[in-house]
MIVEX-513026 format. One record per residue (C-alpha): z, x, y. Coordinates in steps of 0.02 Angstrom, whole numbers, padded with zeros to 5 digits, always signed. Layout:
N
ZXY...
***
This chain:
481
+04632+06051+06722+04661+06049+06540+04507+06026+06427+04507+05842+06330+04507+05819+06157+04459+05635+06080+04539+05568+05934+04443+05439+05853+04582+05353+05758+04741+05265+05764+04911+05248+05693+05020+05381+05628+04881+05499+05602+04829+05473+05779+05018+05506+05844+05005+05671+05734+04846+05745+05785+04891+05707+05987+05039+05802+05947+04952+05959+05876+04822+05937+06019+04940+05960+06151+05026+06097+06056+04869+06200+06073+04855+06177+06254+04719+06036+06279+04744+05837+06344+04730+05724+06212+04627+05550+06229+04648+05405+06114+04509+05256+06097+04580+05071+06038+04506+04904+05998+04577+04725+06059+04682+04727+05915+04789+04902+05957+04819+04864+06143+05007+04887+06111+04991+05016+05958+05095+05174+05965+04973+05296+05957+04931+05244+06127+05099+05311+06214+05061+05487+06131+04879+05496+06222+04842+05564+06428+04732+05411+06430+04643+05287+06326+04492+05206+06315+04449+05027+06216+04312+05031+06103+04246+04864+06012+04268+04961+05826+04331+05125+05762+04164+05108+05645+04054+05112+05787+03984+05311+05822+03901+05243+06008+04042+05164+06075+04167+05301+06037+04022+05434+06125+04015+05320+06253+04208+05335+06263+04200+05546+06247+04067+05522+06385+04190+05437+06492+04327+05520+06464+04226+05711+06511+04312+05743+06317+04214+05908+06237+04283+05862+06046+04332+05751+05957+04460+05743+05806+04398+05595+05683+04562+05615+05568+04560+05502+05402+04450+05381+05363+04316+05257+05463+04208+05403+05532+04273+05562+05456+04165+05592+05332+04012+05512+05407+03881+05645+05435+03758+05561+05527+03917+05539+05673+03941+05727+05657+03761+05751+05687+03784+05650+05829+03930+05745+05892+03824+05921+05882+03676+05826+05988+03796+05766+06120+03859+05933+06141+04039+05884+06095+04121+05997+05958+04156+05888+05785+04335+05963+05710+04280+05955+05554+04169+06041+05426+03974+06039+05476+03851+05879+05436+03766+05964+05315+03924+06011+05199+03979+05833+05233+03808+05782+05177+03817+05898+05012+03993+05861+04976+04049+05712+05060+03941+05595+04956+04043+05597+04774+03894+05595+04687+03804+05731+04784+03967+05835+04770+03985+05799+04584+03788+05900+04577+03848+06011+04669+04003+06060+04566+03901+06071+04440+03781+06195+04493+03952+06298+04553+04017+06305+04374+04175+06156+04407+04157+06052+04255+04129+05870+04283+04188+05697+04222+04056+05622+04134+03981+05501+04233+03793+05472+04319+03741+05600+04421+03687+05478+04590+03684+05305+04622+03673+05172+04523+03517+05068+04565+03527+04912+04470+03645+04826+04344+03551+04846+04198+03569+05041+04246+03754+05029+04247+03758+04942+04085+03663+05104+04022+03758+05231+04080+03924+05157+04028+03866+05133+03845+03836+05298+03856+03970+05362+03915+04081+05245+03828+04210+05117+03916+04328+05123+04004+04240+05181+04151+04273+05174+04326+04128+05094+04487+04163+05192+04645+04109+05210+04810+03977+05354+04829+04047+05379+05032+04224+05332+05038+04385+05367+04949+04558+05292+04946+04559+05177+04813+04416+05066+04941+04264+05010+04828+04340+05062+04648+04346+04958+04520+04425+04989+04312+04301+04916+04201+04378+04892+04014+04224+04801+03949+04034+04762+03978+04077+04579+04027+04170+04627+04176+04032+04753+04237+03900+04660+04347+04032+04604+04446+04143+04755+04476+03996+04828+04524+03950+04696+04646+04137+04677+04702+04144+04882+04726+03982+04892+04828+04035+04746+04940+04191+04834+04970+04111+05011+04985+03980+04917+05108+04129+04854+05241+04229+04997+05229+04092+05146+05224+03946+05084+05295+03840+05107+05125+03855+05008+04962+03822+05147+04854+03939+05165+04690+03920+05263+04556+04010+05272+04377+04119+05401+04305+04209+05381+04126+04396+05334+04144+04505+05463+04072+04668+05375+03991+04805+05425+04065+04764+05583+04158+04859+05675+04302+04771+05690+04493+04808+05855+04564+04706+05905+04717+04684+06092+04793+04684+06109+04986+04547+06212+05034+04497+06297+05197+04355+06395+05278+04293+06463+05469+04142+06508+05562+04144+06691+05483+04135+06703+05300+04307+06685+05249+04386+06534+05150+04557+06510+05057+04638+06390+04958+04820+06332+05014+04895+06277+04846+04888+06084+04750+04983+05939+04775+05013+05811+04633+04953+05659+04679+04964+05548+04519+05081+05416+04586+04951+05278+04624+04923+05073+04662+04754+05031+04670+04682+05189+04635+04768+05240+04804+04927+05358+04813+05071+05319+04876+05192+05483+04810+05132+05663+04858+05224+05817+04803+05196+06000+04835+05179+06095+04707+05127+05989+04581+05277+06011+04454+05131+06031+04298+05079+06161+04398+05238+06255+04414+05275+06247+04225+05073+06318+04184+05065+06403+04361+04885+06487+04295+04807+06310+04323+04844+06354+04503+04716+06501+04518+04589+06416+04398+04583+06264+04496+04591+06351+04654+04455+06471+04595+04340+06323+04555+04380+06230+04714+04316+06392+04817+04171+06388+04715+04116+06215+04772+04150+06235+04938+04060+06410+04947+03914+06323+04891+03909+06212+05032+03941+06345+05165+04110+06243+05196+04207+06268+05349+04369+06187+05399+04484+06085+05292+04445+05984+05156+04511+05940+05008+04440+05965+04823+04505+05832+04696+04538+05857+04485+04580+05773+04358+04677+05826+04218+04685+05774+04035+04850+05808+03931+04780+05936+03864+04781+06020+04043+04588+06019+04057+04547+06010+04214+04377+05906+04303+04321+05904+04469+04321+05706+04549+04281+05738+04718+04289+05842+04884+04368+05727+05048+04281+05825+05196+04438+05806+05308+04608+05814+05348+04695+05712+05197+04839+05591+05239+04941+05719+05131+04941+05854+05234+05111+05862+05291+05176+05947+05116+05047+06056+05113+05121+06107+05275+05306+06098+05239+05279+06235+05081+05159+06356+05150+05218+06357+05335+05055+06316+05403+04996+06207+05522+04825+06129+05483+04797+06038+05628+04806+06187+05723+04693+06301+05599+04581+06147+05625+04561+06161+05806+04578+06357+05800+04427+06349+05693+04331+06221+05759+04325+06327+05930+04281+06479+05837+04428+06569+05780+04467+06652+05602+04604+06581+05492+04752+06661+05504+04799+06730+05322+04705+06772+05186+04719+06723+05001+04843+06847+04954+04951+06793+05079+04986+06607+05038+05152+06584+04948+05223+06406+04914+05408+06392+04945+05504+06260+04888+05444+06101+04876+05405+05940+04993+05377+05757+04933+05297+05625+05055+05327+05440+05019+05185+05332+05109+05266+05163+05194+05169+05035+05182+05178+04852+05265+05147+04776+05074+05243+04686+04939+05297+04780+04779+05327+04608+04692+05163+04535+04725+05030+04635+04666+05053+04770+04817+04993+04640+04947+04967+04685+05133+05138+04604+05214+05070+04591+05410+05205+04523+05533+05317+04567+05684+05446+04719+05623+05605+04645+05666+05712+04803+05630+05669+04963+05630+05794+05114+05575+05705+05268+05537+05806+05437+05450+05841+05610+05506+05936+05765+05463+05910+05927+05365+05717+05946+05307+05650+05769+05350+05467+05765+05424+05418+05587+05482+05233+05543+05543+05262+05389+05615+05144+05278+05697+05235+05094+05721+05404+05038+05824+05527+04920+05833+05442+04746+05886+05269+04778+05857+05154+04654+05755+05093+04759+05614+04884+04699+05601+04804+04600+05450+04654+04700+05526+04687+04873+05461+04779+04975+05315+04962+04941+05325+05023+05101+05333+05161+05127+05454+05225+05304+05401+05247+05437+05289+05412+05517+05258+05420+05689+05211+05558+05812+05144+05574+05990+05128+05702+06085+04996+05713+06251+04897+05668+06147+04739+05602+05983+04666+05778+05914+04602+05826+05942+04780+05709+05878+04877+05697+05737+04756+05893+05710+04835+05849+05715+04996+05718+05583+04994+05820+05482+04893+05961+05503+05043+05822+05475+05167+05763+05316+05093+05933+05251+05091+05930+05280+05287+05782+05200+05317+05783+05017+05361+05630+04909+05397+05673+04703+05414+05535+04580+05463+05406+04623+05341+05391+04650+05162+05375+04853+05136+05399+04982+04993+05547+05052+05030+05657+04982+04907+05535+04999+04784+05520+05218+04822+05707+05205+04793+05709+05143+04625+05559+05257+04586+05638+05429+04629+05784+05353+04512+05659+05336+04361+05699+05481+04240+05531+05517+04195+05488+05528+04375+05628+05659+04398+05561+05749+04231+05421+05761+04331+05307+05658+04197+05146+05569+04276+04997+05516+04247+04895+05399+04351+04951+05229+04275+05124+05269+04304+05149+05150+04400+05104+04980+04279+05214+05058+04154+05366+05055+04286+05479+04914+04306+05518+04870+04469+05664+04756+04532+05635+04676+04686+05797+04663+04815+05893+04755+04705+05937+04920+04789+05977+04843+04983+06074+05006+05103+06235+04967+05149+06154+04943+05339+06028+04820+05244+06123+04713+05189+06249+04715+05354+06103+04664+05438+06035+04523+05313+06215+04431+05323+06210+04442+05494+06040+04357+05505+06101+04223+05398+06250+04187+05474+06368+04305+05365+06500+04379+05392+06489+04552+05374+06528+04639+05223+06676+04773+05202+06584+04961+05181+06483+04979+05005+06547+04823+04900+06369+04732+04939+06393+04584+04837+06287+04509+04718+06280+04337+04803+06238+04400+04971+06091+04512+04902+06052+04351+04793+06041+04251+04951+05952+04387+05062+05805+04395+04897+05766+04228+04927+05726+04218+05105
***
């Protein structure tokens, strides 16, 4: 009987880790709540257990218990950084994939990593070096430092519990607003402030270690394409990078250096910022697998889902430093259920239509189908789409080709809007910075496929059109439904 492994997640990244784990010879389990009875990730799984919350450490150990599971894999967010559950994990006897509570302790908390990339040598935004404890502490600091400056959650990441503060006025309640957030989606309303940089680039370096001394770094991926301090674009290499390719081995170099500090094993990520003057400061290390993965994979030929579980049961990685090469380069777009024309908005609903690309070099993670009622309850990410070429022009093709192939009706989504992006000539120069994306102008129903708009006629009543022509009064009509 093949030995279970527990994935405490959902979605696409739940679909993708049951994938891996059955690649490597073991039965995967997934958990769900009420609200996931029909989600995707369940048809991927041997069997599947409800739980009342993916927040809630007892219930999923209760549902390893059941399930006779010796690991579990806690993927992206809700527990994955949480040490006290990985503490938990190493009392119950059940193997956490994922680095050690202590480095999740010394690194998973931003301020506690910020102290410790200090004492490594990785210089530092300025910012306060742990929590803030009251307001009239955070008015302190940021005269200090000098505004803009930036509230964020001490435990979480992903844009969750952030908040831009241009002036003192607005403080007391960003910080209020940010801790709230921090508080539902982290499980502690710690923040802490950092001084906003103006228009700086976020370029992060993949970083991996095992149970026997030896620890690499995979390459960067450019991740300055953002909405609410969340990304949405991810591209490997980062094309700064490739025109100053010594950044590459300085920011790797000072990425080790963190995570040698905290005896890191397994995969996490370290994140920088970067000035345009190409300084570079460390932000952050995420203690886990980061949604981006998938172009780390695509360029280096690795799979890090399998070093993951190779390493979490005691095996060595399987290069060394001087063997990671990048070749070519990957771009993932991130699909959201959301509205481009209204502020980014969540756009739950029932997907009506679902047409999803393929070919030469496409990767899709997918986690949704055709008919299912995409939750107000969680993040609206239904999946990330992924290409592979020899270079970033081309690969900047494909996804433009695979983006015309993908259709999504019944709910509002981003897909039109990635298609006018990757047509935005500073985004093929390769010139980004973090605010990119209130400086671009997006027009809303303006790009419909061919298959789009055959299929918005036909809802209302059309008749459809002859190939390509796509009319201005149809696409007028379709916009306003």
């Amino acid at each position: 009987m093949k030995e279970k492994i527990l994935v405490a997640n959902r979605g696409e990244i739940a679909v993708r880790l049951q994938r891996g784990i059955r690649e490597a010879g073991f039965s995967p389990v997934a958990i769900f709540t009420a609200v996931d009875r029909r989600s995707h990730h369940l048809a991927h799984a041997d069997e599947a257990i409800e739980v009342d919350s993916y927040l809630n450490a007892r219930s999923i150990l209760e549902a390893v218990r059941r399930s006779g599971a010796v690991a579990i894999h806690p993927g992206y967010g809700f527990l994955s950084e949480n040490a006290e559950f990985a503490a938990l994990c190493a009392e119950a006897c059940v193997v956490f994939i994922g680095p050690t509570a202590a480095a999740i302790r010394a690194l998973g908390s931003k301020t506690a990593a910020r102290q410790a990339a200090q004492c490594a040598g990785a210089p530092i935004v300025p910012g306060t070096d742990g929590p803030v404890t009251s307001i009239e502490d955070a008015k302190r600091v940021s005269r200090i430092i000098g505004y803009p400056v930036l509230i964020k959650a001490a435990a979480g990441g992903g844009g969750k519990g952030m908040r831009l503060v241009e002036t003192e006025s607005e403080l007391e309640s960003a910080v209020r607003g940010a801790a709230g957030e921090a508080a539902s989606s982290f499980g502690s309303a710690e923040v802490y402030i950092e001084k906003a940089l103006i228009q700086p680039r976020h370029i992060e370096i993949q970083v991996f270690g095992d149970n026997h001394g030896n620890l690499v770094h995979l390459g960067e991926r450019e991740c300055s394409i953002q909405r609410r301090h969340q990304k949405v674009i991810e591209e490997c290499p980062s094309p700064l990078v490739e025109r100053y390719p010594e950044m590459r081995a300085a920011m790797g170099e000072a990425a080790l250096r963190v995570a040698r500090a905290a005896g890191y094993t397994n995969a996490g990520t370290a994140e920088f910022l970067v000035d345009t003057d190409r300084n570079f400061y460390f932000l952050e290390m995420n203690t886990r697998l980061q949604v981006e993965h998938p172009v780390t994979e695509l360029v280096t030929s690795l799979d890090l889902v399998q070093m993951q579980l190779d390493v979490a049961f005691g095996g060595t990685l399987p290069v060394r430093q001087a063997d990671v090469v990048l070749r070519g380069a990957a771009i993932q777009c991130r699909l959201y259920a959301e509205d481009p024309a209204n502020e980014y908005l969540p756009s739950p609903g029932r997907i009506e239509r679902l047409r999803l690309p393929a070919g030469p070099g496409i990767r899709l993670d997918n986690g949704v189908y055709e008919g299912w009622n995409v939750p107000m309850e969680y993040d609206p990410l239904l999946a990330k789409l992924c290409v592979w070429a020899q270079d970033r022009p081309r690969a900047i093709a494909r996804m433009s080709r695979a983006l015309r192939e993908t259709e999504i009706l019944g709910i509002a989504n981003n897909v039109g809007f990635f298609r006018q992006l990757l047509a935005d000539a500073r985004f093929q120069a390769g010139d980004l910075h973090t605010g990119f994306l209130k400086e671009f102008h997006y027009v809303p129903n303006n790009d419909l496929s061919d298959a789009e708009l055959e299929a918005a006629l036909a809802v209302l009543g059309a008749a459809a059109p002859a190939p390509n022509p796509a009319p201005v009064a149809a696409r007028s009509r379709w916009s306003q439904r």
